[in-house]
N, C-alpha and C positions, 0 to 999 in steps of 0.2 A: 504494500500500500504506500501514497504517497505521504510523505514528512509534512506533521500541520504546520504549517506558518498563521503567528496572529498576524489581525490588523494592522497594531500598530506595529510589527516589524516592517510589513511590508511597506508600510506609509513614509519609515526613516529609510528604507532603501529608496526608495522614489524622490524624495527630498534629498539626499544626499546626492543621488544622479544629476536633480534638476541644477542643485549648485553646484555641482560642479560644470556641466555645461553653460550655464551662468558665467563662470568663473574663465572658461575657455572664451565664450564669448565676449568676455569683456576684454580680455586679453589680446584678442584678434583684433579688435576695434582702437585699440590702445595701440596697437604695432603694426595698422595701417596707414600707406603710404598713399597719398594723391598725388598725381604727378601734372597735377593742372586740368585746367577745360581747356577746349576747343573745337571752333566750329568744324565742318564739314571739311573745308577748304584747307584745314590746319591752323589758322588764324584767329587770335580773337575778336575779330573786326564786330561778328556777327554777335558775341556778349557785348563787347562796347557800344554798340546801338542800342543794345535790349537795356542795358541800365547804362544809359546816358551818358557815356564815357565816363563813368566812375570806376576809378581802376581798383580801388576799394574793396565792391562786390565781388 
């Protein structure tokens, strides 16, 4: 037969998963890199019209 597991064991293996994909995920998001926008053409021409030559945005 198969071995009882209670609820709440099961509940702290579940939460214990969730943080830690939590914890990976913040991780990823922490030691991600953008390497800029650009339009189509390769240029920001087409951002710089979109907000007003604000090079800011």
């Amino acid at each position: 037969p198969a071995q009882l597991t209670t609820v709440g064991k099961r509940a702290c293996l579940w939460l214990q998963d969730l943080v830690m994909d939590m914890r990976n995920l913040q991780r990823a998001r922490d030691d991600l890199r953008f390497r800029g926008v650009k339009g189509t053409t390769g240029t920001q021409a087409s951002f710089l019209q979109l907000f007003q030559g604000d090079h800011e945005k």
